[in-house]
FIROVO-228122 format. One record per residue (C-alpha): x, z, y; residue in one letter; residue number from 1. Coordinates in steps of 0.25 Angstrom, whole numbers, plus 5000, padded with zeros to 4 digits. Example, Ala and Ser with C-alpha at 12.3 -4.5 7.8 and 13.67 -1.06 7.14 Angstrom:
2
@east:5049; up:5031; north:4982; aa:A; i:1;
@east:5055; up:5029; north:4996; aa:S; i:2;
This chain:
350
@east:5015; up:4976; north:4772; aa:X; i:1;
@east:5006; up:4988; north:4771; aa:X; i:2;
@east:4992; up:4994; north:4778; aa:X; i:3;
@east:4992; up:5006; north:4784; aa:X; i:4;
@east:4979; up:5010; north:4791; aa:X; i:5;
@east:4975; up:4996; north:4796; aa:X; i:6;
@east:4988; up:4991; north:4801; aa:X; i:7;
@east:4998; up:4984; north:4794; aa:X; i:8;
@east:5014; up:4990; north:4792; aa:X; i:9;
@east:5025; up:4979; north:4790; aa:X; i:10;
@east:5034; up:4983; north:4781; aa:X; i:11;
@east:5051; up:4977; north:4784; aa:X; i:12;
@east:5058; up:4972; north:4769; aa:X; i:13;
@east:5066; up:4985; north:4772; aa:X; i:14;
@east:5054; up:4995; north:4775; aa:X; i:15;
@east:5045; up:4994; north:4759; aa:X; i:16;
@east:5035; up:5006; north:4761; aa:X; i:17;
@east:5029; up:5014; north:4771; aa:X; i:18;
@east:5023; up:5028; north:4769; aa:X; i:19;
@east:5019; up:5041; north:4773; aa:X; i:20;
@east:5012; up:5036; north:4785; aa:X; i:21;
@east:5005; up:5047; north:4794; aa:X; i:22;
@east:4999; up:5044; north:4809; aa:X; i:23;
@east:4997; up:5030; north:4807; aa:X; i:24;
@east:4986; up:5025; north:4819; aa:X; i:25;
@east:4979; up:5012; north:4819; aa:X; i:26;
@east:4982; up:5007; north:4831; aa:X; i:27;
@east:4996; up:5007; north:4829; aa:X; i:28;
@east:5002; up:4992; north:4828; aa:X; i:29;
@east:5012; up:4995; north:4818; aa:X; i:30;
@east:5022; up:4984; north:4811; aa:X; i:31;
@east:5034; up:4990; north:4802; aa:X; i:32;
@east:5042; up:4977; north:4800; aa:X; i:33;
@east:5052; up:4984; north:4807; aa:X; i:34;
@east:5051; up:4998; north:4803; aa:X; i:35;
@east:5058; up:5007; north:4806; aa:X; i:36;
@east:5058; up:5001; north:4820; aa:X; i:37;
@east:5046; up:4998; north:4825; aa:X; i:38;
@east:5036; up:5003; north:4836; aa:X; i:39;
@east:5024; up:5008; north:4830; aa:X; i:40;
@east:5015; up:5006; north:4840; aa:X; i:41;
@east:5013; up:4999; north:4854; aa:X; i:42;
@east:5012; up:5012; north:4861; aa:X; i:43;
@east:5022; up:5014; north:4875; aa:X; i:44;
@east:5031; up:5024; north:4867; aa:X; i:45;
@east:5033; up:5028; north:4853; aa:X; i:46;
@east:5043; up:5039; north:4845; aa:X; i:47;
@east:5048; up:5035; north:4831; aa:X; i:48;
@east:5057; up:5044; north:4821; aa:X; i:49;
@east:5064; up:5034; north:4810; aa:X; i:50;
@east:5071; up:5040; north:4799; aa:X; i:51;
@east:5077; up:5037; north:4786; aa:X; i:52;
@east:5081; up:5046; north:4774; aa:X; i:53;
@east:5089; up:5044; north:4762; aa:X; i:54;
@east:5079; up:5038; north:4753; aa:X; i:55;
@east:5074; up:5026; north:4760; aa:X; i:56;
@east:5063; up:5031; north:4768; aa:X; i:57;
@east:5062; up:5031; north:4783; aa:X; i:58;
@east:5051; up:5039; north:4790; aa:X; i:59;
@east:5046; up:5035; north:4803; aa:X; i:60;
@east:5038; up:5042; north:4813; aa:X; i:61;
@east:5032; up:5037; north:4827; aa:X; i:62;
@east:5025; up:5043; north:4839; aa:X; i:63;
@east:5019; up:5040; north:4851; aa:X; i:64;
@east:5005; up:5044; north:4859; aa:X; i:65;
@east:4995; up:5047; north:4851; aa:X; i:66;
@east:5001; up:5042; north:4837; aa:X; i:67;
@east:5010; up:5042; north:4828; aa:X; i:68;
@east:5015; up:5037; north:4815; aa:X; i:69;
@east:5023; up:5043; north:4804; aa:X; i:70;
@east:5030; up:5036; north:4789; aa:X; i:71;
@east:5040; up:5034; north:4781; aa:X; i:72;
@east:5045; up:5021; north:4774; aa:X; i:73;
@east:5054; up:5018; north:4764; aa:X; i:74;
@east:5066; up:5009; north:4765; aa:X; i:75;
@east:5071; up:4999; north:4755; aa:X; i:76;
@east:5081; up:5006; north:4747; aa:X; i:77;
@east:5095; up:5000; north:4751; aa:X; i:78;
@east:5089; up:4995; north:4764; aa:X; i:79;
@east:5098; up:5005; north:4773; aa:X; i:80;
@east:5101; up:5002; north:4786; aa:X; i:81;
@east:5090; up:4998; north:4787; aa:X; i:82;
@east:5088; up:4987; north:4799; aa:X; i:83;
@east:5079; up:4980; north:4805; aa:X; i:84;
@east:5080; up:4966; north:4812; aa:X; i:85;
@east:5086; up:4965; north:4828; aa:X; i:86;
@east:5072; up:4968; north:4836; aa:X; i:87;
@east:5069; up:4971; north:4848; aa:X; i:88;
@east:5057; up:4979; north:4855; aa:X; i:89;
@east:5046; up:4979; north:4867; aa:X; i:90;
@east:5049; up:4992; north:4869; aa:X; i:91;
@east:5062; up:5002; north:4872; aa:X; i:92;
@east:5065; up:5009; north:4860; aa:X; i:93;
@east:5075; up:5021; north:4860; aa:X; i:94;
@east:5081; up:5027; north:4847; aa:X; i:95;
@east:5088; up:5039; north:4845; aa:X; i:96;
@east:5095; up:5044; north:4832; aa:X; i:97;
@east:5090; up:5057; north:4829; aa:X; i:98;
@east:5101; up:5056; north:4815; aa:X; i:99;
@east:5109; up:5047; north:4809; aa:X; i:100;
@east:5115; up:5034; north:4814; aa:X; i:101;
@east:5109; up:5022; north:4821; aa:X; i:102;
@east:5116; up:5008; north:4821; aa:X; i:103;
@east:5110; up:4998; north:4830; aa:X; i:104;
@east:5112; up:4984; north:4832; aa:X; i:105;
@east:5109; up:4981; north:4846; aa:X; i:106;
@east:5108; up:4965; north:4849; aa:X; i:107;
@east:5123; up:4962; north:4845; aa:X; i:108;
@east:5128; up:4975; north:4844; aa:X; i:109;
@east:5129; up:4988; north:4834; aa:X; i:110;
@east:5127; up:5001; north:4839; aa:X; i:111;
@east:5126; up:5015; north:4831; aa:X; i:112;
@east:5119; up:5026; north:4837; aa:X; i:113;
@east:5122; up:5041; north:4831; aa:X; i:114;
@east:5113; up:5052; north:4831; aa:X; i:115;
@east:5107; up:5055; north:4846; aa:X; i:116;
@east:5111; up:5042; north:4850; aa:X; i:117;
@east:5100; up:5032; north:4856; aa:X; i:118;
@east:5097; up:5019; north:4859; aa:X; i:119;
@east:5086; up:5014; north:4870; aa:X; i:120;
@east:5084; up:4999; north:4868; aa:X; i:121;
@east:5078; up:4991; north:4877; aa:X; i:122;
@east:5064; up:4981; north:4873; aa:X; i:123;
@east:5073; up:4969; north:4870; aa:X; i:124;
@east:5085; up:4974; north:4865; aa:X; i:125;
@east:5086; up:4969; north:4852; aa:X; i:126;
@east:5092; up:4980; north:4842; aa:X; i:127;
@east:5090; up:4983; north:4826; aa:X; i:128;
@east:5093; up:4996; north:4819; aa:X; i:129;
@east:5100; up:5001; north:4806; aa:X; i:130;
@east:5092; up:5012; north:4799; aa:X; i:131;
@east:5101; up:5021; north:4791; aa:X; i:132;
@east:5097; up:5034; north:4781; aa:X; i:133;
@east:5096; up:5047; north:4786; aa:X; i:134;
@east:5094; up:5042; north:4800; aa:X; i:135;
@east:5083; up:5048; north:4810; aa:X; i:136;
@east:5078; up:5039; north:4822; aa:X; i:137;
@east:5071; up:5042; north:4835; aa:X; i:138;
@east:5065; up:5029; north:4841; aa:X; i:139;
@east:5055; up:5030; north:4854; aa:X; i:140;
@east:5051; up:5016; north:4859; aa:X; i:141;
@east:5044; up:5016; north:4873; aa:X; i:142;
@east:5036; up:5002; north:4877; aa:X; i:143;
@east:5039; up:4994; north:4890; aa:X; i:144;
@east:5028; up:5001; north:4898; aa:X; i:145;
@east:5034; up:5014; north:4895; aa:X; i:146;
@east:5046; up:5011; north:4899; aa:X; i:147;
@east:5042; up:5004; north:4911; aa:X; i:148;
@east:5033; up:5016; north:4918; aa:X; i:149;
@east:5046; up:5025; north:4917; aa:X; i:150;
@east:5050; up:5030; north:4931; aa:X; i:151;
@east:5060; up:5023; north:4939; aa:X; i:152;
@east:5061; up:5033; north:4950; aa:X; i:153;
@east:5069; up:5048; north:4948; aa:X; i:154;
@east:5060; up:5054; north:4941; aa:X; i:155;
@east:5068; up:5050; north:4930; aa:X; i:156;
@east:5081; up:5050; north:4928; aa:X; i:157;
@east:5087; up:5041; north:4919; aa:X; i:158;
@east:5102; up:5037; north:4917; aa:X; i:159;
@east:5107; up:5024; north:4919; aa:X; i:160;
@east:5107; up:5018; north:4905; aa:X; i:161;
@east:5091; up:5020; north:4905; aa:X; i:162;
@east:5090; up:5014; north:4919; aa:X; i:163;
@east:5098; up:5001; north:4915; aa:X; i:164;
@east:5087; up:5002; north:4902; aa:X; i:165;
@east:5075; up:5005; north:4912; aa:X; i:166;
@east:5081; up:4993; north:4923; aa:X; i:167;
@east:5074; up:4981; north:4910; aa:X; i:168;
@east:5062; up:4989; north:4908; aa:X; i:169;
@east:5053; up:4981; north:4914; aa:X; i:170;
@east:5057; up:4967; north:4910; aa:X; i:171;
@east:5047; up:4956; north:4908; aa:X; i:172;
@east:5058; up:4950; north:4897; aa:X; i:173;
@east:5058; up:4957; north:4884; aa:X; i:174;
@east:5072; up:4950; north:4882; aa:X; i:175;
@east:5078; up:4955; north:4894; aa:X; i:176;
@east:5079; up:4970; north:4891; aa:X; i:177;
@east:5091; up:4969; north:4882; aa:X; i:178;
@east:5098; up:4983; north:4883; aa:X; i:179;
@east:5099; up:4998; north:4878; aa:X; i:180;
@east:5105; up:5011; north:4878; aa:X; i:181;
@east:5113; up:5018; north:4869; aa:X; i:182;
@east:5115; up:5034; north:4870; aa:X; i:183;
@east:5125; up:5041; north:4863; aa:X; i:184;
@east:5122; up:5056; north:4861; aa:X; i:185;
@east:5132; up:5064; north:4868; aa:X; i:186;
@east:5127; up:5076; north:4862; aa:X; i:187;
@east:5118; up:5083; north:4851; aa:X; i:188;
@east:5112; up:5089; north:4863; aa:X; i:189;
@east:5107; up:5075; north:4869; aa:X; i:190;
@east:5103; up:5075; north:4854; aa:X; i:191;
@east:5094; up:5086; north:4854; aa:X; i:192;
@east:5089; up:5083; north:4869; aa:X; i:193;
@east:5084; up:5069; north:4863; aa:X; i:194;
@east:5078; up:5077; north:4850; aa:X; i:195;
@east:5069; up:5086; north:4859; aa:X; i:196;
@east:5064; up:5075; north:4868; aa:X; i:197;
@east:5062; up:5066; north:4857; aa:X; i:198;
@east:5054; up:5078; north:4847; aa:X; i:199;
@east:5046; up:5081; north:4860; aa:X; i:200;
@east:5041; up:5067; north:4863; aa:X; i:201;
@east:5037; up:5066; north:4847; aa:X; i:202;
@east:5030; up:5079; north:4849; aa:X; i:203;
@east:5021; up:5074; north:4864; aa:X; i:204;
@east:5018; up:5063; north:4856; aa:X; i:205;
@east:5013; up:5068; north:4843; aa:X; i:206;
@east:5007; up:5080; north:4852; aa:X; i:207;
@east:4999; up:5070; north:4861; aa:X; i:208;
@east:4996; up:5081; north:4871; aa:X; i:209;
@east:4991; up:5078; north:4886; aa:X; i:210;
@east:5003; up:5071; north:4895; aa:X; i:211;
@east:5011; up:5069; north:4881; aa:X; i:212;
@east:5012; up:5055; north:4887; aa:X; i:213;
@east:5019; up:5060; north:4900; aa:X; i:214;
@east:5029; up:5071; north:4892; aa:X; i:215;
@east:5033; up:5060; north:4881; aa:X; i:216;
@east:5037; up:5052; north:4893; aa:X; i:217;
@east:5044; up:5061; north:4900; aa:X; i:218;
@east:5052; up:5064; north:4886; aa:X; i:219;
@east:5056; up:5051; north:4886; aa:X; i:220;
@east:5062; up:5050; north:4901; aa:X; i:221;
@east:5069; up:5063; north:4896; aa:X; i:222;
@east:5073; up:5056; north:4883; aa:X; i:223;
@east:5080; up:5042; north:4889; aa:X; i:224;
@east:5085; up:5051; north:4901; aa:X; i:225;
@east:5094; up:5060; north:4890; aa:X; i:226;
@east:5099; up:5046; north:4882; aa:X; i:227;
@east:5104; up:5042; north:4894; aa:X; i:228;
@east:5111; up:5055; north:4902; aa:X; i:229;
@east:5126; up:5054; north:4900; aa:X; i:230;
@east:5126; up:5069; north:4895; aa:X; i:231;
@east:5119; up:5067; north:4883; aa:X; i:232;
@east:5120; up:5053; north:4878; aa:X; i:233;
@east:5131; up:5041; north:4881; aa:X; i:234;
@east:5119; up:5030; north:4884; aa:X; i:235;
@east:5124; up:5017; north:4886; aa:X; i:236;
@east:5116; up:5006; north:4893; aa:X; i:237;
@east:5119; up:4991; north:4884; aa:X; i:238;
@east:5112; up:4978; north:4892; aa:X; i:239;
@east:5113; up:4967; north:4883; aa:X; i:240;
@east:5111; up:4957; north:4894; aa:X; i:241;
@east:5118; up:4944; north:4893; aa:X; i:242;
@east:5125; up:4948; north:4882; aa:X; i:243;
@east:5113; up:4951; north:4874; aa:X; i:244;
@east:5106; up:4939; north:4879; aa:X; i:245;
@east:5118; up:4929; north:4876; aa:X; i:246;
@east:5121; up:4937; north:4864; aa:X; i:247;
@east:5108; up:4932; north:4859; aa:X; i:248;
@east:5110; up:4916; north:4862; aa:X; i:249;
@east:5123; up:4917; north:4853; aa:X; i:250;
@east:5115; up:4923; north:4842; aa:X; i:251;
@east:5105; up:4912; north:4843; aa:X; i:252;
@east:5116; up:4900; north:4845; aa:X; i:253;
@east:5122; up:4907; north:4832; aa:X; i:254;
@east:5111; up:4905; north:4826; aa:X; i:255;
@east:5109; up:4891; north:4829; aa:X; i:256;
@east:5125; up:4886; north:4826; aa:X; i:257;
@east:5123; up:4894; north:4813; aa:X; i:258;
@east:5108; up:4890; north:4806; aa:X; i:259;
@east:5111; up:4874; north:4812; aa:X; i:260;
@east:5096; up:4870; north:4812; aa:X; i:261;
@east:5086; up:4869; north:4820; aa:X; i:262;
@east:5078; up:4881; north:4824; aa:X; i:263;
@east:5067; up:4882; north:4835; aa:X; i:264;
@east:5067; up:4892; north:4846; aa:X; i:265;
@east:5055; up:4900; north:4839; aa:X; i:266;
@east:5064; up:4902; north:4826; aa:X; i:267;
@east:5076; up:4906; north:4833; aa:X; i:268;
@east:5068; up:4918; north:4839; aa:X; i:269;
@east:5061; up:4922; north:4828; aa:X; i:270;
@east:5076; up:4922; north:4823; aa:X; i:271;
@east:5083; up:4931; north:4833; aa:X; i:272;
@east:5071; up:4938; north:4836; aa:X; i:273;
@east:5070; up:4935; north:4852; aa:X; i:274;
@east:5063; up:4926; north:4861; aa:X; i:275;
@east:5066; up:4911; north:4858; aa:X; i:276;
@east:5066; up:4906; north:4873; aa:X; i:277;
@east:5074; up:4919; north:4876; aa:X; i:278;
@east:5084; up:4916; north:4866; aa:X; i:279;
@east:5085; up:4901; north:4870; aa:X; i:280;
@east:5086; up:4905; north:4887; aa:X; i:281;
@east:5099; up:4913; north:4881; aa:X; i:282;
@east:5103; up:4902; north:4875; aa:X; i:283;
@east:5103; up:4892; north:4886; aa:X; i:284;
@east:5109; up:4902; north:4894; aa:X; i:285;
@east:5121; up:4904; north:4886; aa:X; i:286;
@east:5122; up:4889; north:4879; aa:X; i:287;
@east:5117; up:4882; north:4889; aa:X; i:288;
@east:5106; up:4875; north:4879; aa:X; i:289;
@east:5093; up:4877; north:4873; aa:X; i:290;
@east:5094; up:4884; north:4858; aa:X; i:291;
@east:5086; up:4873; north:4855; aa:X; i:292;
@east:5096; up:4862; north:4858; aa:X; i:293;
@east:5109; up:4870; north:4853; aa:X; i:294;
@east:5100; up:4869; north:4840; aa:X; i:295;
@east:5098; up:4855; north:4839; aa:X; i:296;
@east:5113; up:4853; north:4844; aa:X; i:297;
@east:5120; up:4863; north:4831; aa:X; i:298;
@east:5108; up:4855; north:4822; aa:X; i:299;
@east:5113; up:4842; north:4825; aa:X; i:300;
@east:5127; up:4847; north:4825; aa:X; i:301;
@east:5123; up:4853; north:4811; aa:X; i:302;
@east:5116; up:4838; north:4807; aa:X; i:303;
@east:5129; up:4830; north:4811; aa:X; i:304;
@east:5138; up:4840; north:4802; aa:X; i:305;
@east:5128; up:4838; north:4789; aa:X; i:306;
@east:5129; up:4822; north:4792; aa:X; i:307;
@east:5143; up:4823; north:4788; aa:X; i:308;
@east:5146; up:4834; north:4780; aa:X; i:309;
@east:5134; up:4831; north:4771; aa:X; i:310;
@east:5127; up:4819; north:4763; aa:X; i:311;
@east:5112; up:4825; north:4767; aa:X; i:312;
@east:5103; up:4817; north:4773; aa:X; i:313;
@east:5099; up:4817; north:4787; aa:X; i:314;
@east:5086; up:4820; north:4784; aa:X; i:315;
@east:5090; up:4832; north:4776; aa:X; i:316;
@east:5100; up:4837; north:4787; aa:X; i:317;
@east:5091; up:4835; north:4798; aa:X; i:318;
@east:5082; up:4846; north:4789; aa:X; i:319;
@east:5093; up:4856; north:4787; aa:X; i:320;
@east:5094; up:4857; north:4803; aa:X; i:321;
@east:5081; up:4859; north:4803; aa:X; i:322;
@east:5074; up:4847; north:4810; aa:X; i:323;
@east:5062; up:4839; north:4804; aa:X; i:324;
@east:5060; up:4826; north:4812; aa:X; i:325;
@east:5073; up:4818; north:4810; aa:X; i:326;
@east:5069; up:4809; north:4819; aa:X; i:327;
@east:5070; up:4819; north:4831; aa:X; i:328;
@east:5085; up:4823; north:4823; aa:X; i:329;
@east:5090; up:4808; north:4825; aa:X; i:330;
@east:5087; up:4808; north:4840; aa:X; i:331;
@east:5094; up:4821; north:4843; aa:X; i:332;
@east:5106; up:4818; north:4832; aa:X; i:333;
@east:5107; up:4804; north:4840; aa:X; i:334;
@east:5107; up:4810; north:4854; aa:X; i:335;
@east:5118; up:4822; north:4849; aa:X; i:336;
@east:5126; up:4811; north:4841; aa:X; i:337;
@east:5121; up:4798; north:4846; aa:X; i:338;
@east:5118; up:4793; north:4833; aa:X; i:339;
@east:5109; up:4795; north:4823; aa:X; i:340;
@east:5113; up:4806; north:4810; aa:X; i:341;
@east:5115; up:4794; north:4800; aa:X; i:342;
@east:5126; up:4787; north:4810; aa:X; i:343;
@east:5133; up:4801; north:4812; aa:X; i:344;
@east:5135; up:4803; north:4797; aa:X; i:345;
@east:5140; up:4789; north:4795; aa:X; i:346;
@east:5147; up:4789; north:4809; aa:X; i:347;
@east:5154; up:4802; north:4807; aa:X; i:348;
@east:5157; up:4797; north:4792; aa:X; i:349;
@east:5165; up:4785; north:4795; aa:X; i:350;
């Protein structure tokens, strides 16, 4: 961890040093755990540039009204991709590939975008990236407000894949929004179109002249508009929906059939990274039980196969699945088994 101007910068196991700061602000909120994908701010709209070079160290600069923020960092030698963990935002975030190649995981799948290619994630959608050398990224992030005062009427044209995007922009449910847009460059001039947008909303917001709030906007209607018009990019609209969501409770009930111990719903979210009373209404849905009983159903499952497979005490196995009070274990191994884990083993024995 270091200090920088009053605020604290986390730095990730990957991440070791950061340098070269210039722009910093104080009333930035700033956390790096995550670098190089992190918000820098809680402002509505923000414009990042992420790069790396041969020798380790990646530069990243970031934009928005009134501020900005500018460094480098050095990456652990060897540490290429660089990845993150699966994470999702409160915000929309769009990432273009100014050079190189981007591979995405996406939920449960891989994507690899090329150079022009983009990707417009919505809040929820869980994704993680692979940072490769000699690769240039653009990233703009854009909060919920912002998105929700954009125009509904004509005064804007949008194709469809933005309006299936735009249709989830005002749910109260964080979880609900799980889809995106992938755009494939059709050609190097939707490239250079994208370029000059982007390069003049960096130069409105380091400007800060009057109604740069109002042209940033409009460059960013302009921007979405061209990802998404069928002669310059193939954009794709992906809505995870109920396969996202039931895609989740078999990576939960895996889990589960796989550790065989007792785990609380807190855990289990801090495990998979989402809500643990959204995780289990997926669960019931598809299983038709609560996580928590299919847990104490593979435990004692687990218990019964330690009874006879092993010479362990039962106090001892009742610790390896994970449960304290064996007086609480008897009662449920009783009304599973209908007797007691002593008269199992020597039942089962005989």
């Amino acid at each position: 961890m270091m200090n920088l101007g009053g605020e604290k910068i986390l730095i990730s196991d990957i991440f070791t040093e950061i340098f070269n700061v210039k722009g910093f602000t104080r009333d930035m909120r700033i956390s790096m755990a995550n670098l190089p994908d992190v918000v820098l701010s809680e402002r509505s709209i923000e414009l990042q540039f992420v790069s790396f070079s041969q020798n380790d160290i990646g530069h990243r600069s970031a934009y928005g009204h009134h501020w900005y923020l500018d460094f480098d960092f050095q990456v652990r030698h060897g540490s290429h991709p660089v990845t993150g963990k699966m994470h999702n935002h409160d915000y929309w975030e769009i990432i273009f590939v100014e050079s190189g190649k981007l591979d995405m995981q996406i939920e449960s799948a891989l994507y690899s975008l090329n150079e022009g290619d983009v990707c417009i994630l919505n809040r929820a959608t869980r994704h993680m990236e692979y940072f490769h050398q000699d690769q240039h990224l653009i990233y703009i992030t854009l909060s919920l407000d912002y998105i929700k005062s954009w125009p509904t009427d004509s005064s804007v044209t949008f194709q469809r894949p933005m309006l299936h995007l735009l249709e989830n922009r005002s749910s109260l449910s964080h979880y609900q929004n799980k889809d995106f847009i992938l755009a494939r460059a059709k050609t190097k001039d939707a490239y250079y179109s994208a370029i000059k947008l982007i390069q003049s909303m960096k130069d409105e917001l380091q400007g800060n002249m009057p109604g740069s709030k109002y042209f940033v906007r409009g460059i960013i209607y302009r921007l979405t508009a061209i990802f998404t018009l069928s002669e310059h990019y193939d954009a794709e609209y992906h809505d995870l929906g109920q396969t996202g969501e039931f895609g989740l409770a078999n990576v939960a009930k895996e889990f589960l059939d796989t550790n065989k111990h007792r785990i609380t719903l807190f855990e289990l979210e801090g495990i998979l990274q989402y809500n643990g009373v959204y995780i289990n209404q997926l669960f019931k849905k598809k299983y038709q039980r609560s996580i928590t009983e299919y847990n104490q159903d593979i435990c004692l499952q687990h218990m019964a196969k330690l009874l006879l497979t092993t010479n362990k005490k039962v106090e001892d196995i009742c610790s390896i699945i994970g449960y304290v009070n064996r007086a609480y274990v008897y009662k449920i191994f009783k009304e599973k088994y209908d007797c007691t884990p002593s008269e199992y083993r020597k039942n089962k024995s005989i």
